[in-house]
N, C-alpha and C positions, 0 to 999 in steps of 0.2 A: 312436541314432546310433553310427556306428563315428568315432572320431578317431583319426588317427596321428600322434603327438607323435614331432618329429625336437629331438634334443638334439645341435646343433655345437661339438665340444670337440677341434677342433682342432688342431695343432700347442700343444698344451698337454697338461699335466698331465691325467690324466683323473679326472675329478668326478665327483660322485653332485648331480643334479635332487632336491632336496629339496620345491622347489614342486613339479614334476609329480610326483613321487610320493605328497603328498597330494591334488592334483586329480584323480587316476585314482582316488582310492580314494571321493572324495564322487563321480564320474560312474558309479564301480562301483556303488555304494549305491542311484545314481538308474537302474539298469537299461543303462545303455551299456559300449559295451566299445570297450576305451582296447589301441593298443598303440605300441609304443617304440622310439626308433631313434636310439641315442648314436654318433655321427661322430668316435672320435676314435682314432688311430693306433696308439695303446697295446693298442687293443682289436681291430681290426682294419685291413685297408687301405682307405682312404678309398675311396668309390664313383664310378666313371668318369659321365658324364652316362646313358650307357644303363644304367647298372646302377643307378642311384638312380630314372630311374623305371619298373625292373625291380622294383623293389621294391616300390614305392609302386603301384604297380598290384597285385600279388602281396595286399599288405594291402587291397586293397579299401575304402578309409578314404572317407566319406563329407564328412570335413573334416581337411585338414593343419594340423598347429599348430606355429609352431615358438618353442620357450623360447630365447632370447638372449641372451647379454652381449656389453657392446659389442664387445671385440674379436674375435667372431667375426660383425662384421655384414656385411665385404665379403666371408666364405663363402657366411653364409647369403642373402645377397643373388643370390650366382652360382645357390643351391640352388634356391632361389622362382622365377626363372628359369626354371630347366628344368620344376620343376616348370607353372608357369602357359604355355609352349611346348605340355606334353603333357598337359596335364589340366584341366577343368570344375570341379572341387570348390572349394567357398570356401578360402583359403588366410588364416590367422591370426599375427599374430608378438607374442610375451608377453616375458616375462624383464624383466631390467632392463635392457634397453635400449630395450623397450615405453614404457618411463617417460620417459626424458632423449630417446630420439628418435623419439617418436610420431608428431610430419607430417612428417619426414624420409622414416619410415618407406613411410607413405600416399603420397607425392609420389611415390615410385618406380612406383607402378601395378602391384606384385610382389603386394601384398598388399591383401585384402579386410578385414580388420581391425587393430587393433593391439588390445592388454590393459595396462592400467598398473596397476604398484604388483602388492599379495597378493590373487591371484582365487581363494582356495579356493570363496567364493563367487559371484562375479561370474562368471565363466567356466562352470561349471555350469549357472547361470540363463541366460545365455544359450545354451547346448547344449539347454535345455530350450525355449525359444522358439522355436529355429530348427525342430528337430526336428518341434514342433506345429504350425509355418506362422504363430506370433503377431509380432508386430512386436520386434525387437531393439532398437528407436530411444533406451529409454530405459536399456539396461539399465549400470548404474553401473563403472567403471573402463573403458570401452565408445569406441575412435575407432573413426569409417570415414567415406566420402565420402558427400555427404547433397545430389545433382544438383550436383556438381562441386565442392562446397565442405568441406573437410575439421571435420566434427565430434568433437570429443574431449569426453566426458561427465565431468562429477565421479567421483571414485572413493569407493567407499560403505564405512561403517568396517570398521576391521582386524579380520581374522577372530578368532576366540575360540578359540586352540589347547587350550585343554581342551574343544571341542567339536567338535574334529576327528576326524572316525575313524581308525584305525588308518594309515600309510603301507604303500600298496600295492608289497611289492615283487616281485608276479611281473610284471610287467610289463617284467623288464629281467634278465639274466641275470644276475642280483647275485653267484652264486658269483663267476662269470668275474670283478666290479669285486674283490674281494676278494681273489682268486688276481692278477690285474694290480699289487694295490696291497699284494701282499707282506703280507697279512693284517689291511692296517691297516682298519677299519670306522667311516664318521664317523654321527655322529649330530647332534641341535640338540636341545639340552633349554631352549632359549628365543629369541628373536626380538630385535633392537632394542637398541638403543644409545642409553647420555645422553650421548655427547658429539657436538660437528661437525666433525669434520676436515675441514678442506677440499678434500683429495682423494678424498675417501671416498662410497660411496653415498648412505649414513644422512639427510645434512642434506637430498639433494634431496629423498629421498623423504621425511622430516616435512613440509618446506617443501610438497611438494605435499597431501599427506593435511591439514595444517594452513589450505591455502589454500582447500581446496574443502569441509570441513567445518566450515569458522569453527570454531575451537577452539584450546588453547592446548595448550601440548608436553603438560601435564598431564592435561587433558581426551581426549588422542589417544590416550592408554593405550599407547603406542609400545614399550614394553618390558615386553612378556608371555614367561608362561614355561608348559612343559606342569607337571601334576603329577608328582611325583617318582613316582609307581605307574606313570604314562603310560613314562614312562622304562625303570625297572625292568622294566614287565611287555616294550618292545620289547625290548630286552635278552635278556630268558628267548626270546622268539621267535627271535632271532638264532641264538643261541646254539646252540637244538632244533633249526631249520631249513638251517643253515650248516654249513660247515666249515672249517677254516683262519684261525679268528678267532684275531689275537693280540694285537691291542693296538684299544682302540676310543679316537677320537678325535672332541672334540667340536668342533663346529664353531660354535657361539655365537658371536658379536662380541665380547661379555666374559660369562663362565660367571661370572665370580668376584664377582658387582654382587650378589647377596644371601645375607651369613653365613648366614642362616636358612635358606637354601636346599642350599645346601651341604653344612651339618652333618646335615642329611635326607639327603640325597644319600648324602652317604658313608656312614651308615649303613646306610642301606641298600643301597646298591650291594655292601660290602662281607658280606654276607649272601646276595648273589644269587652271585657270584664271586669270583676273584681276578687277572683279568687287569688288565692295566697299560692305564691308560686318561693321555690328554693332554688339557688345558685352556685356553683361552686366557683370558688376564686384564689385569689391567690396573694401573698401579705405582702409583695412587692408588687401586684399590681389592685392596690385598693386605698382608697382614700375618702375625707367625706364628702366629697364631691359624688364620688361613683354609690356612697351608702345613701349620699340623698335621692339619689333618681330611682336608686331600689325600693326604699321605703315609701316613694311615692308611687309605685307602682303597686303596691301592696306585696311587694321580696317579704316575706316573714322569715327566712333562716337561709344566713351564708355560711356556706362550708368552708374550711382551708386544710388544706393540708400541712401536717406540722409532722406526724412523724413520730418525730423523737425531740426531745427534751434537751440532751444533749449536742451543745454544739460540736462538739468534735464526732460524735458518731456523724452526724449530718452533712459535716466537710467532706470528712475519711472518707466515710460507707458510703453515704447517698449524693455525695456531689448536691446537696443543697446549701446553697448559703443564704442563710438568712440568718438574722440575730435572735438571740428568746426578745432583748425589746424591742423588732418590729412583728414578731407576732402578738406582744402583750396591747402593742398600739392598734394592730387591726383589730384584735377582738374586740378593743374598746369604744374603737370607732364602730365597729358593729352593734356594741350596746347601747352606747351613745344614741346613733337612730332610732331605737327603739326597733331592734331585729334581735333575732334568739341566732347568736354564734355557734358553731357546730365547728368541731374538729377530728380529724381523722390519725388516730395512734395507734404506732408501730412497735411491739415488744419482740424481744427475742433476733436482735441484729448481730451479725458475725459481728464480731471483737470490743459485742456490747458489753460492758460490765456490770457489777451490781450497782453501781455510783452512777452509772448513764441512766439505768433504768430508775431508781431511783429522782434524776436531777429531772427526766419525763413525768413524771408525777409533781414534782416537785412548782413545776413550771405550770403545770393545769391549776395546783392548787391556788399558784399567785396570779394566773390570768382568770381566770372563771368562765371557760366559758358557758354558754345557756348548754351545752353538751360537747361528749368526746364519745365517739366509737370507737374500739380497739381492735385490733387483731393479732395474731402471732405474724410473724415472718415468712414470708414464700419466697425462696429462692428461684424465680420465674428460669428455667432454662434460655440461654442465650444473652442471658441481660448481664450485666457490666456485675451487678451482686451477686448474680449463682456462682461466677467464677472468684468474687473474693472468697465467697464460700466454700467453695469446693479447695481453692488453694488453702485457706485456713484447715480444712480438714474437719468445718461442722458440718457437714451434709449426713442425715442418715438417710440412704439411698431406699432403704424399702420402708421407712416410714414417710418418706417424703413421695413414695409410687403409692402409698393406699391413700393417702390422703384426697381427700374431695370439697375440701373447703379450708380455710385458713382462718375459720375461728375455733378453731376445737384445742388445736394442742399445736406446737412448732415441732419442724422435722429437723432441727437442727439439735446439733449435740452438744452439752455445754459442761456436760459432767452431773453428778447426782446433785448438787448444793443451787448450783443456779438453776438447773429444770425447774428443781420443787422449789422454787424463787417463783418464776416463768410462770409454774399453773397457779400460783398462789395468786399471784397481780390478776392473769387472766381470766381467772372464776371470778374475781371481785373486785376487779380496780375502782369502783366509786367508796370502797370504804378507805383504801391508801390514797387516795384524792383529796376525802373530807377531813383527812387526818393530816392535810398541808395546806384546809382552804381557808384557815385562819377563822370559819365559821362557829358561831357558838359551839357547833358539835362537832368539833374538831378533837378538845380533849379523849370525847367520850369514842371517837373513833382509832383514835393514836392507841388506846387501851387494848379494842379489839385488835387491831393491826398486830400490836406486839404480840398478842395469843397465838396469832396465824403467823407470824414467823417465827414463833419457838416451836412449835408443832415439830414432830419428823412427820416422814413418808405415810407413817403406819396412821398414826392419827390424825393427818390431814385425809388422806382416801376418804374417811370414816367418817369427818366431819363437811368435806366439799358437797356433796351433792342436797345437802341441807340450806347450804349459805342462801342461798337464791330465795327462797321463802323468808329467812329472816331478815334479809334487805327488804322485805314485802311489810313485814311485821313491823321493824324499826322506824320505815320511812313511814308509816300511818302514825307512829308514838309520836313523831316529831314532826308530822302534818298539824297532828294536833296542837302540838306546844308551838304551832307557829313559829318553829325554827327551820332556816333553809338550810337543803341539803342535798349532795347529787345522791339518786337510787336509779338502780337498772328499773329502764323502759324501755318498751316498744319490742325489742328485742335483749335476747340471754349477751349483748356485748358493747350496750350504750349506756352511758353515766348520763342521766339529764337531771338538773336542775330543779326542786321543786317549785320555785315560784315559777316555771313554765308549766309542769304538767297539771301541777294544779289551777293554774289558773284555766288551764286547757280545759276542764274537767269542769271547773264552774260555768265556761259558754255553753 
C-alpha cells in the first residue's frame, strides 16, 4: 500500500514527526511506501483547498493518515474535510490527539479511523490487514465506527525502541528542516517520563496504557531509552548525509533520569564529534556530577522545566514539587560548568494570581538564568489541568477551539484586570525580569514596568505592537554601555541573556 502521512504544523514553530518517521521506516521494512506532507509556514505557504487536494491526488496514496496534536485539530479538521469532499480512500488521524480525543475524533464522520498512544507497531499491523483484505476489528491501539457505534480497542504494549529500525528520513526534505531551523537538529535518545504534571501529556497517556493493560507504572516499562550505539551510529548518518548541522538537540522529556546513561553518552558522543548539543533535564534529577560529563561532552545549554514561580501554584495546579531553592541550585550548577541554563515558563494558570505571576518573575530575576522561554497556558483536553479548568470556570471554549499555538494569547478567562496583566508579561517578560534581576538595569526597567502597568486596554493595544523593536533599540544602548541584560532572541517569546548572545555574535 501507498500511505500519505500529512503533518499540520501550523502557525507554529516547525517540528520534526518523530513517530511518523519511525512508522515509515517499519512500513518501509514491511514493502510499502510512505510519503510526507508537513503543513507548516516556515517551510512553505499553506495549501489553498484545490491545492491540497492537488496534491494529494498527485501522491496517489491508497490511505491518508494524519499525525496530530491538539492544537492543530480545527486545521486538520478543515483538511479531512476537503479531503473526504474529493476522495474515496480511508482517511486515518494518530498523534496525540488520537489519544485524549479519539470519539470526538469519530463523531466528526471526517475520519475512518483514529490510532492511540505509540503505533510503531499497531499502525503497521494494521496497514498489513487492510492491504490483504483480513479484518482490522481487533487490531490493538485501533478506534473506528462498528454499524454506528463508535469502537476504541485497548492499546497493545509500548514498542521496544531498541527494536526499532533505523528513523526513515527521506521521506521529508529534512535538509530544508535544518536549513529553516538555523542548523539546529533534534533527536530522542529515550521515551517517557516519571513524573505527572498535570498539564502535561505523560499522565494521560500511562493512565491509558496502565488502564487497558492492567499493570502498574512499573510493569508499563513507560521510560525506555534507545542504545547509546543507536544514538551515536544516527549521529554518524546525520552528519555523512546533511549539511549545515550545528548544534543537535535532544528532545527527551528528561535526558538527565539515568547517570549511567549519560556518562556512556558523553563518552561516546565525544569520540564521534564535537558539535554543541542541548538537553533537557530536570532539578531533581541533576547534579555536578551529571553537569560535568555534559560539559565534557561539549552540552552547551540545559533546559528545566520550572513553570511557575510560584510554589503553591506548582503543588495545587501542576503536582510539581520542587522548591524555588532547588531550582536556584540547578541553574547554578549549570552555570557553574560553564553551560547557558535555559528554562521553560508558564503564565496564565487556573487559580494563578497576580502575586503567583509576579513571585514567577520574581524567581527568574534572583536565579538568572542564561534564558527563559514563556508561553501562555493550554488546558490540554483530558489532562488532570483542563479539568481544574473547566471546574474553575476559566475555559473560554471558542477561543481556546481557534487557537493554534499557545504563544499568542491564553484561552482562559481571568476577568479584564488580570488578562491585560497576562498580555502585558507576555509581549515582554524580559523587561519585568530585568526589573527583579538585581542587574545594573534593573532601576531603569522597574521605571518602564510601572508605565506598562498603568497603561489601560486602550493604550496598551496602541503601544504593544511597537515594544519588540524597542527591546531591539534598548538592548544595543546597553550592548554598548557593557551592561548585562535579558532581550527577546531567537524567537517573539525567549528572554536570553546578553553576555550569551553577544558573545554568540563575536564567534
Amino acid at each position: 500500500m501507498k500511505i500519505f502521512f500529512i503533518y499540520p504544523n501550523a502557525g507554529s514553530q516547525v517540528g520534526f514527526n518523530y513517530g511518523v518517521s519511525h512508522i515509515a521506516a517499519v512500513l518501509a521494512k514491511a514493502g510499502h511506501q510512505v510519503t510526507f506532507w508537513q503543513l507548516c509556514e516556515d517551510l512553505a505557504p499553506l495549501p489553498s483547498q484545490d491545492e491540497f487536494i492537488a496534491r494529494i491526488k498527485q501522491e496517489t496514496p491508497d490511505l491518508l493518515a494524519f499525525s496530530v496534536v491538539t492544537n492543530q485539530w480545527n486545521y486538520t479538521r478543515q483538511l479531512a474535510a476537503w479531503a473526504r469532499q474529493s476522495l474515496s480512500i480511508p482517511i486515518v488521524c494518530g498523534g496525540v490527539h488520537g489519544l485524549v480525543g479519539g470519539r470526538e475524533i469519530l463523531e466528526t464522520g471526517l475520519f475512518d479511523y483514529i490510532f492511540r498512544g505509540e503505533c510503531e507497531e499497531a499502525f503497521p499491523d494494521f496497514i498489513e490487514r487492510l492491504s490483504s483484505g483480513q479484518s482490522i476489528r481487533e487490531v490493538p491501539n485501533l478506534g473506528f465506527i462498528d454499524n454506528g457505534t463508535i469502537k476504541i480497542n485497548p492499546v497493545g504494549p509500548l514498542p521496544d525502541l531498541q527494536q526499532l529500525p533505523f528513523k526513515d528520513y527521506t521521506i521529508m526534505d529534512f535538509q530544508k528542516l535544518i536549513d529553516v531551523k538555523k542548523g539546529w537538529v533534534g533527536l530522542m535518545a529515550s521515551r517517557g517520563c516519571p513524573f505527572s504534571c498535570t498539564y502535561c501529556f505523560n499522565h494521560k497517556m500511562v493512565a491509558a496504557y496502565r488502564h487497558d493493560l492492567k499493570c502498574s507504572f512499573k510493569e508499563l516499562g513507560y521510560i525506555r531509552q534507545f542504545r547509546v550505539d543507536q544514538i551515536i551510529n544516527e549521529i554518524k548518518f546525520l552528519l555523512k548525509n546533511y549539511h549545515h548541522i550545528k548544534t543537535f538537540i535532544f528532545d527527551d522529556d528528561l535526558f538527565t533520569f539515568d547517570k549511567a546513561y549519560i556518562k556512556e553518552f558523553c563518552r561516546e558522543y565525544k569520540k564521534t564529534c564535537n558539535l554543541p548539543f542541548v538537553v533537557n533535564a530536570h532539578v531533581k534529577f541533576f547534579d555536578d556530577e551529571v553537569a560535568a560529563h555534559l560539559k565534557s561532552a561539549n552540552c552547551t545549554v540545559v533546559k528545566f522545566g520550572v513553570e511557575s514561580g510560584s510554589e503553591k501554584i506548582r503543588k495545587s495546579v501542576l503536582n510539581r514539587h520542587m522548591t524555588n531553592d532547588d531550582i536556584i541550585q540547578a541553574i547554578r550548577m549549570v552555570n557553574d560548568a560553564g553551560m547557558h541554563s535555559s528554562v521553560f515558563i508558564i503564565i496564565g494558570f487556573p487559580h494563578e494570581t497576580r502575586q503567583d505571576v509576579f513571585d514567577t518573575l520574581r524567581l527568574l530575576g534572583q536565579a538568572r538564568p542564561g534564558r527563559f522561554r514563556w508561553t501562555f497556558f493550554f488546558p490540554y483536553p483530558g489532562t488532570k489541568a483542563h479539568q481544574i479548568s473547566l471546574d474553575g470556570g476559566f475555559i473560554d471554549i471558542q477561543k481556546m477551539d481557534s487557537l493554534q499555538n499557545f504563544t499568542d494569547e491564553s484561552c482562559l478567562e481571568f476577568g479584564a484586570e488580570h488578562n491585560l496583566l497576562l498580555k502585558k508579561i507576555g509581549r515582554i517578560m524580559p523587561w519585568f525580569v530585568n526589573a527583579y534581576s538585581g542587574l545594573p538595569v534593573a532601576d531603569f526597567y522597574c521605571q518602564k514596568v510601572d508605565n506598562l502597568l498603568n497603561m489601560d486596554e486602550t493604550d496598551w493595544n496602541r503601544i504593544a505592537p511597537t515594544l519588540a523593536q524597542e527591546d531591539k533599540t534598548l538592548s544595543q544602548h546597553f550592548a554598548q554601555e557593557g551592561l548585562s541584560h535579558y532581550a527577546i532572541k531567537y524567537n517573539p517569546f525567549m528572554g536570553v541573556i546578553s553576555d550569551y548572545f553577544l558573545n554568540e555574535k563575536s564567534k
